[in-house]
C-alpha positions in Angstrom: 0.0 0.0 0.0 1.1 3.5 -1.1 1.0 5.8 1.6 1.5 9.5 1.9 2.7 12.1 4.6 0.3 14.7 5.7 1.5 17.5 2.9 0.6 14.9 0.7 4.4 13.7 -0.5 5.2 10.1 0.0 7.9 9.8 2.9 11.3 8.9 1.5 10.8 4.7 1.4 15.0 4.8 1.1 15.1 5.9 4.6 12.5 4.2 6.2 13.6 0.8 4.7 15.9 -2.2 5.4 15.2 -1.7 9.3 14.1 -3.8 12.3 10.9 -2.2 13.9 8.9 -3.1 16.8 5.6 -1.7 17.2 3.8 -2.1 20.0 -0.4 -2.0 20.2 -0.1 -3.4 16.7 -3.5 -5.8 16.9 -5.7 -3.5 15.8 -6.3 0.4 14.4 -2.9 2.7 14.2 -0.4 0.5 15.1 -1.4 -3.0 13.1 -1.8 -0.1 9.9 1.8 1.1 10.7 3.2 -2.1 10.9 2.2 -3.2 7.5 3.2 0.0 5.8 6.5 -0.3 7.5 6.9 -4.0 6.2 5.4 -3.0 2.7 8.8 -0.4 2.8 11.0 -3.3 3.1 11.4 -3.7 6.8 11.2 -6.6 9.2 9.0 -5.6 12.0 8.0 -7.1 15.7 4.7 -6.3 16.5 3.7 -7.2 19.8 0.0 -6.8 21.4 -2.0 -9.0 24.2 -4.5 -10.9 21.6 -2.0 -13.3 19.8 -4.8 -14.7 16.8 -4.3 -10.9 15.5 -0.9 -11.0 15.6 -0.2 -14.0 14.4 -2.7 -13.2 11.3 -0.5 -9.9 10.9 2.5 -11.7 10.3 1.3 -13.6 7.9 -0.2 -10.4 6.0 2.9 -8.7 6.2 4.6 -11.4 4.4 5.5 -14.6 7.4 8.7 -14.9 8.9 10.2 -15.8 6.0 10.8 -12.5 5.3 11.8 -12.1 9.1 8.8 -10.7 10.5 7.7 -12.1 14.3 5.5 -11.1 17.0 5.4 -12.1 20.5 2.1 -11.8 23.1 3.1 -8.9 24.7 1.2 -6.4 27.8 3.0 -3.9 27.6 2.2 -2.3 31.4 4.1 -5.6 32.5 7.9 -4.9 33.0 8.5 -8.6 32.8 6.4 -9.3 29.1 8.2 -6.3 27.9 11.8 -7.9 29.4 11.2 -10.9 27.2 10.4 -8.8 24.0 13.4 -7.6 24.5 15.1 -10.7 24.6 13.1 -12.3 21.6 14.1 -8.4 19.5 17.7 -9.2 20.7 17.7 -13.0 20.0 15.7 -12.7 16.6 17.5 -9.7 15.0 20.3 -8.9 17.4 19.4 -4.9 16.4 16.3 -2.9 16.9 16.4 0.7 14.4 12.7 1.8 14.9 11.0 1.4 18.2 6.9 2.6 17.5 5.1 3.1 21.0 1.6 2.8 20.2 0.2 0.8 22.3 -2.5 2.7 25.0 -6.7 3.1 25.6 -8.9 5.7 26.3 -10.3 3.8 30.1 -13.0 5.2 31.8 -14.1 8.8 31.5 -14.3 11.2 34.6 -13.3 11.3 38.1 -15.0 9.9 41.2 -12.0 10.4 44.2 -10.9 7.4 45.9 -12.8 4.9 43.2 -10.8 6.4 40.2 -7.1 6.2 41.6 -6.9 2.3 40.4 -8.0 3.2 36.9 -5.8 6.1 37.1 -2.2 3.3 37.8 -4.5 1.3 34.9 -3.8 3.9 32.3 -1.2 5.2 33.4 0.7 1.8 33.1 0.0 1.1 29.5 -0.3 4.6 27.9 2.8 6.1 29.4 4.4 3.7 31.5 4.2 1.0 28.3 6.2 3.2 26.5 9.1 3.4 29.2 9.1 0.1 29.9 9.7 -0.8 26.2 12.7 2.3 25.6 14.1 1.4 28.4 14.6 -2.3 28.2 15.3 -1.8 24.5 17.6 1.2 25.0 21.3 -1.2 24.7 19.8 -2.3 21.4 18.6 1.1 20.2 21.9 2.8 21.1 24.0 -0.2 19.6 22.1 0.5 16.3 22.3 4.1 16.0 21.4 6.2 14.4 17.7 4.9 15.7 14.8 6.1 16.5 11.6 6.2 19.0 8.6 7.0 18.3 5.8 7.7 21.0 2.2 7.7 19.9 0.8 10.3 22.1 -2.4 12.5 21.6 -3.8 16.5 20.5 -4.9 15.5 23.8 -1.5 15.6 25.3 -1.3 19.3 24.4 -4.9 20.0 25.3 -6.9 18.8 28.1 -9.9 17.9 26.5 -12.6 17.4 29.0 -14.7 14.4 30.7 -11.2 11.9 30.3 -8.6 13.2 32.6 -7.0 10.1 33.1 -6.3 9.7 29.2 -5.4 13.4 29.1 -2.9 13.0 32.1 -1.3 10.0 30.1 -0.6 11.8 27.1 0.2 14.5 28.9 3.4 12.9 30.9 4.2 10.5 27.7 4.4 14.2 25.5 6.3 15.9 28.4 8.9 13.2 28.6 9.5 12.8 24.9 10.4 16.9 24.5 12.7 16.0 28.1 14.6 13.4 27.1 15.5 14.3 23.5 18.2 15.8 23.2 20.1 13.9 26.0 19.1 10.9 23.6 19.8 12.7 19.7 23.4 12.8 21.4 23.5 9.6 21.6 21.8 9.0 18.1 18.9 8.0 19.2 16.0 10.5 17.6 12.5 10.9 19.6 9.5 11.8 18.0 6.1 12.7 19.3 2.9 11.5 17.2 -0.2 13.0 18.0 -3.3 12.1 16.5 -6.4 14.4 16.9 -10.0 12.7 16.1 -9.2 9.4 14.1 -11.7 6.3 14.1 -10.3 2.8 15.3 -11.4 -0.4 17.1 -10.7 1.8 20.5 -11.4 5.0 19.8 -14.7 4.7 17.3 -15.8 8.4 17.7 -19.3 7.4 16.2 -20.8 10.9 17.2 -18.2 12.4 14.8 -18.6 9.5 12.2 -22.3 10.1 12.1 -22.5 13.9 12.0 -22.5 15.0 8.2 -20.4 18.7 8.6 -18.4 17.1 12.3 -16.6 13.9 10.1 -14.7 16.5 8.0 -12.5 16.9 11.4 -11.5 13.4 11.0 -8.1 11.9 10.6 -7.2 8.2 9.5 -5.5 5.2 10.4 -3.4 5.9 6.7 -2.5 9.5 7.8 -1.0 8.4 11.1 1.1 5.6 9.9 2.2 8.4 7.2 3.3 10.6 9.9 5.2 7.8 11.9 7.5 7.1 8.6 7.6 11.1 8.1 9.2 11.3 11.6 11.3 8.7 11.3 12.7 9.2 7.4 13.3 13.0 8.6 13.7 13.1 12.6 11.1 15.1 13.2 10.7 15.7 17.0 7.1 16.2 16.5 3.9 15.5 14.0 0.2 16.1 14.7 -2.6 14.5 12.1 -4.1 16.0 10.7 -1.3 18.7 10.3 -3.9 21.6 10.7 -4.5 20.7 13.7 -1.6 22.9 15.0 -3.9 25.8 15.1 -6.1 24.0 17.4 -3.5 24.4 20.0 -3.2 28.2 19.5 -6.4 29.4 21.5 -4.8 27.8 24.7 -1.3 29.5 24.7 -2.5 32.7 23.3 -6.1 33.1 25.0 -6.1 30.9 28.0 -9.8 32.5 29.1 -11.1 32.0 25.9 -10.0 28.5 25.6 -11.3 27.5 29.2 -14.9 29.0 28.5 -14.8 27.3 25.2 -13.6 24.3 27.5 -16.2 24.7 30.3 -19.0 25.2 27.2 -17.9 21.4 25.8 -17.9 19.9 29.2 -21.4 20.7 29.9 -22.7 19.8 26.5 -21.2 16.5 27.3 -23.2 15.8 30.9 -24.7 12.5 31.1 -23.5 11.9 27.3 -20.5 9.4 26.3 -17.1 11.7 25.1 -15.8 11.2 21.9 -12.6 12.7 22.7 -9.1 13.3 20.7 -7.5 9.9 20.2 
């Protein structure tokens, strides 16, 4: 499959090929489309993911382990399982170039005090946690194979707190925050961070079906193709940072430069949404 970055121009396939990726959360949506456009580019790729009948059908639709793609059962908010991905990367390949944290969930929506601070370590584990588990039990065989590179699937919603899912947004929050932190102490030692951050885009976890539904609302959507576009982007060019749809920059604009608008406007969406189920940014 052919796919494009988000000004339309087809990443460089030169750079983004001949690689060992892993890509984590790759059983459904974002990261099971990134993994086959990054084996279609001539890479072997690890995808790892809890439900192993997906991952072993991606494998074979990527093109088997003949042509030296695997995948192991991985949860990724489990030190240990991401200890023996690792080991199986390291085994396998012996090298790891591109490192894709997608995996992460949206969990429940709201906060209730003392009832919410379990599903709070829930999210938490996978969304942000997941992803430094997996760079830092991977680090010896990202820095081994530099120039490498990371690339954290975060959120519009780590640069915006969106309302009614605070847990989600305080996720993507500390995975965005860490990711701008630890760059440059990591470009030094050649391996390149970059932050992904999809706005509205339909998957198997995030279906937004208000948006789908709503004739003039769908037009903010973003897709599964644009995403995985952006991931090669960032990678083929080391960008420390891609939001999909790419207008959705502006979005973040209201917030730095009129902070009382952008709560009212904030405080106006949270009520609308009373009693009603969020369709939030990804």
């Amino acid at each position: 499959m052919s796919t494009l970055s988000g000004n339309g121009r087809a990443p460089n396939r030169a750079e983004v090929a001949d690689r060992v990726c892993v890509v984590t959360g790759a059983s459904s949506g974002i990261g099971r489309r990134t993994a086959l456009d990054l084996a279609a580019a001539g890479n072997k790729v690890c995808v790892a993911a809890r439900r192993e009948d997906r991952l072993r059908a991606l494998v074979v639709e990527m093109g088997g382990t003949d042509a030296g793609h695997s995948y192991l059962v991985t949860d990724v908010s489990v030190r240990s399982d991401v200890q023996k991905l690792a080991a199986h990367v390291a085994a396998t390949y012996g090298r790891l170039d591109v490192l894709v944290n997608n995996a992460g969930f949206a969990g429940k929506e709201g906060f209730a005090g003392a009832d919410s601070i379990e599903e709070v370590e829930r999210v938490m584990a996978t969304n942000f946690f997941g992803a430094i588990y997996c760079t830092g039990e991977m680090f010896s065989l990202l820095e081994a194979s530099a120039p490498s590179h990371v690339v954290n699937v975060a959120s519009m919603s780590g640069r915006i707190a969106t309302p009614g899912t605070p847990t989600y947004v305080a996720s993507k929050f500390a995975l965005v925050g860490w990711t701008e932190s630890v760059q440059p102490a990591l470009a030094a030692k050649g391996i390149y961070l970059s932050s992904v951050e999809p706005g509205f885009v339909p998957t198997e976890g995030f279906p937004q079906k208000n948006l789908v539904r709503d004739r003039f609302m769908k037009h903010l959507l973003g897709t599964e193709d644009q995403v995985s576009a952006a991931i090669q982007d960032a990678i083929a060019n080391r960008k420390p940072q891609r939001v999909v749809p790419r207008w959705y920059y502006l979005v973040q604009l209201p917030r730095v430069f009129t902070p009382r608008l952008y709560r009212f406007a904030a405080d106006k969406v949270a009520n609308s949404r009373m009693g009603k189920k969020a369709s939030d940014f990804r």
